[in-house]
C-alpha positions as CSV (number, residue, x, y, z in Angstrom):
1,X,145.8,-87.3,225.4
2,X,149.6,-87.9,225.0
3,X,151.8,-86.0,222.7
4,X,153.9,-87.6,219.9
5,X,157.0,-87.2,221.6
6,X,155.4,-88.7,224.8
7,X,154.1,-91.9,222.6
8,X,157.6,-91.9,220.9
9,X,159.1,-92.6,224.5
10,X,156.7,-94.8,225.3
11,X,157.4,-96.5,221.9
12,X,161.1,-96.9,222.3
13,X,162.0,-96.4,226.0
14,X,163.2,-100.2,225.5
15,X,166.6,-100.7,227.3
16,X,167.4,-100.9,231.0
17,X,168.3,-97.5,232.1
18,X,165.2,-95.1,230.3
19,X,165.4,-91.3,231.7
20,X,164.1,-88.5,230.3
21,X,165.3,-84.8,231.0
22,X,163.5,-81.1,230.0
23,X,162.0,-78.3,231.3
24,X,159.4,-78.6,234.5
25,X,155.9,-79.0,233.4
26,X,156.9,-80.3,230.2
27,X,154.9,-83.7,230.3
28,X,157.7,-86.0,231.4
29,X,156.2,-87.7,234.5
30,X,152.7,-87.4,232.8
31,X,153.7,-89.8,230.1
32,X,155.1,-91.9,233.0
33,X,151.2,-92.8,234.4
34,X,150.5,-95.1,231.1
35,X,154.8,-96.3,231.3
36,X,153.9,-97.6,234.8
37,X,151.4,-100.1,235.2
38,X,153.2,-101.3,231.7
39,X,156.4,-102.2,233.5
40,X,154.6,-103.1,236.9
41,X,152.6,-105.9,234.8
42,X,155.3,-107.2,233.3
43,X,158.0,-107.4,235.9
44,X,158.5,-111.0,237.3
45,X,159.8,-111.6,240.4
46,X,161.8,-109.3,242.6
47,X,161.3,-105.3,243.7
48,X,159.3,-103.3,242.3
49,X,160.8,-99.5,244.1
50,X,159.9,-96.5,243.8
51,X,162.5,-93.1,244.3
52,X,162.0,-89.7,244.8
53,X,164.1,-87.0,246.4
54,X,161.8,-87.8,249.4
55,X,158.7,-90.2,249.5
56,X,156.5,-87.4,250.3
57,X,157.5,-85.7,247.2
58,X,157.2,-89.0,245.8
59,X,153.3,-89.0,246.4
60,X,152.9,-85.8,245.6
61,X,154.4,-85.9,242.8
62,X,153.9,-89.4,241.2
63,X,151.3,-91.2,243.4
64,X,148.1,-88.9,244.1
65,X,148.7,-87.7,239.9
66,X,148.4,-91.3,238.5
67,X,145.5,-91.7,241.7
68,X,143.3,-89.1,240.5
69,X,143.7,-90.4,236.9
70,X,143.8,-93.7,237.3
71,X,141.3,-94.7,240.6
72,X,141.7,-95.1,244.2
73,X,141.6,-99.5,243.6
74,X,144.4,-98.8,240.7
75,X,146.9,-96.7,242.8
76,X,147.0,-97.2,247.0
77,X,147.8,-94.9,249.5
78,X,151.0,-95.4,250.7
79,X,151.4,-96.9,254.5
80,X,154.0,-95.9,257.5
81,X,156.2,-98.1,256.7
82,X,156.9,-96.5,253.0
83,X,154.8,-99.4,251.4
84,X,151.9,-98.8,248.5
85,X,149.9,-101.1,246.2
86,X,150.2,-99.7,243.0
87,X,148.4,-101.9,240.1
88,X,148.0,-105.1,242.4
89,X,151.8,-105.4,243.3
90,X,153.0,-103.9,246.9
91,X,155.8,-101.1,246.3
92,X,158.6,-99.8,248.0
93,X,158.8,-96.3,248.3
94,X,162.5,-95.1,249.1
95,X,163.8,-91.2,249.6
96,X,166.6,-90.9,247.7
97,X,168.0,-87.3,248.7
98,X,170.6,-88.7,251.5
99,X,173.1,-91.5,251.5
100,X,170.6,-93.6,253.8
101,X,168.6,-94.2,251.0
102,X,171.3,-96.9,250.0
103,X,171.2,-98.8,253.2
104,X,167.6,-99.3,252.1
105,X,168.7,-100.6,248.7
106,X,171.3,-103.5,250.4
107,X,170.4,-106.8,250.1
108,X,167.0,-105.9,247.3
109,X,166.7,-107.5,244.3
110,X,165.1,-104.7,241.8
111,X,162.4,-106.0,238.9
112,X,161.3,-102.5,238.3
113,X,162.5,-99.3,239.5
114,X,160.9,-95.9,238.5
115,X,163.2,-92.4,240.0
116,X,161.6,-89.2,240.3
117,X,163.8,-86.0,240.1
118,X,167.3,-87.8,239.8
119,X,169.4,-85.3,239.7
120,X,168.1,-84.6,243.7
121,X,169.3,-87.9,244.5
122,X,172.4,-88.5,246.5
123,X,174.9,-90.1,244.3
124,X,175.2,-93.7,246.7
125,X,171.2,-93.9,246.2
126,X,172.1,-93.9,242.5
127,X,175.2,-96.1,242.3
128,X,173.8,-98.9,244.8
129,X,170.8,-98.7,242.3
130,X,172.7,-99.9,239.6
131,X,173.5,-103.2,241.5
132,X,170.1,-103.9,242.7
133,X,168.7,-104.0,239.1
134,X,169.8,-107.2,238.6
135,X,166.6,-109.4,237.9
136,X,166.2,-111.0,234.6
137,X,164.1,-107.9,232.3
138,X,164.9,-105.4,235.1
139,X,164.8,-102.0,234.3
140,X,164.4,-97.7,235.4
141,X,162.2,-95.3,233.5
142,X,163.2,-92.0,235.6
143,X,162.4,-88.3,235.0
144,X,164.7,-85.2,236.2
145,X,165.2,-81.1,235.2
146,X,168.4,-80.6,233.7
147,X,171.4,-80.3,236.9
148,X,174.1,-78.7,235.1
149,X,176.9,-79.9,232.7
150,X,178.8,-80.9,235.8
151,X,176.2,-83.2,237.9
152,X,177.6,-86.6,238.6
């Protein structure tokens, strides 16, 4: 079902910042539905948020995927109000492609954080990230296609 270099990520995607980068199709975000409700079960208190260049990409991309393979009780649809129960913990589901995105991310406190397509983001999504991962354990598994050599 998953490929070596898949269960090698999965395996050693240990520290607090875990992206992985490669062609489209390749597997990346696939390997990601088994990462997932790993980190979601074991992040303590605080945030858990998810990013994508927009949060309908976002379910597109990430939610209805994992939904189909994992079930309807596993994986929620998300609401208006950019909210989705994923695994028994409510989520926050934040577009990342313009600078508003880091409004969002003021005042949160971040247990778990997954991105989808980073290099779409807007670089203040990005950088107030870093200083809302701040709970004890915290930490970002995020997927993107290579940018460019010159991509902040």
């Amino acid at each position: 079902m998953l490929t070596e270099k898949q269960r090698e990520y999965i395996r050693n995607a240990d520290r607090r910042w875990n992206i992985k980068t490669g062609a489209a199709r390749s597997g990346k975000t696939y390997c990601d539905f088994f990462v997932i409700p790993m980190r979601i079960r074991k992040a303590g208190e605080g945030t858990i948020l998810f990013l994508g260049c927009t949060a309908g990409t976002f379910e597109r991309n990430v939610l209805a995927p994992m939904r189909e393979l994992r079930g309807e009780e596993a994986v929620g649809r998300p609401s208006n109000d950019g909210e989705v129960e994923v695994f028994g913990r409510i989520c926050n589901i934040i577009g990342a492609s313009r600078g508003d995105g880091a409004e969002k991310l003021q005042g949160t406190g971040v247990a778990y954080a997954y991105g989808d397509e980073i290099t779409t983001w807007d670089r203040e999504v990005f950088d107030m990230l870093k200083s809302r991962l701040d709970k004890r354990g915290a930490c970002f598994d995020g997927t993107c296609n290579p940018a460019g050599p010159t991509h902040w």
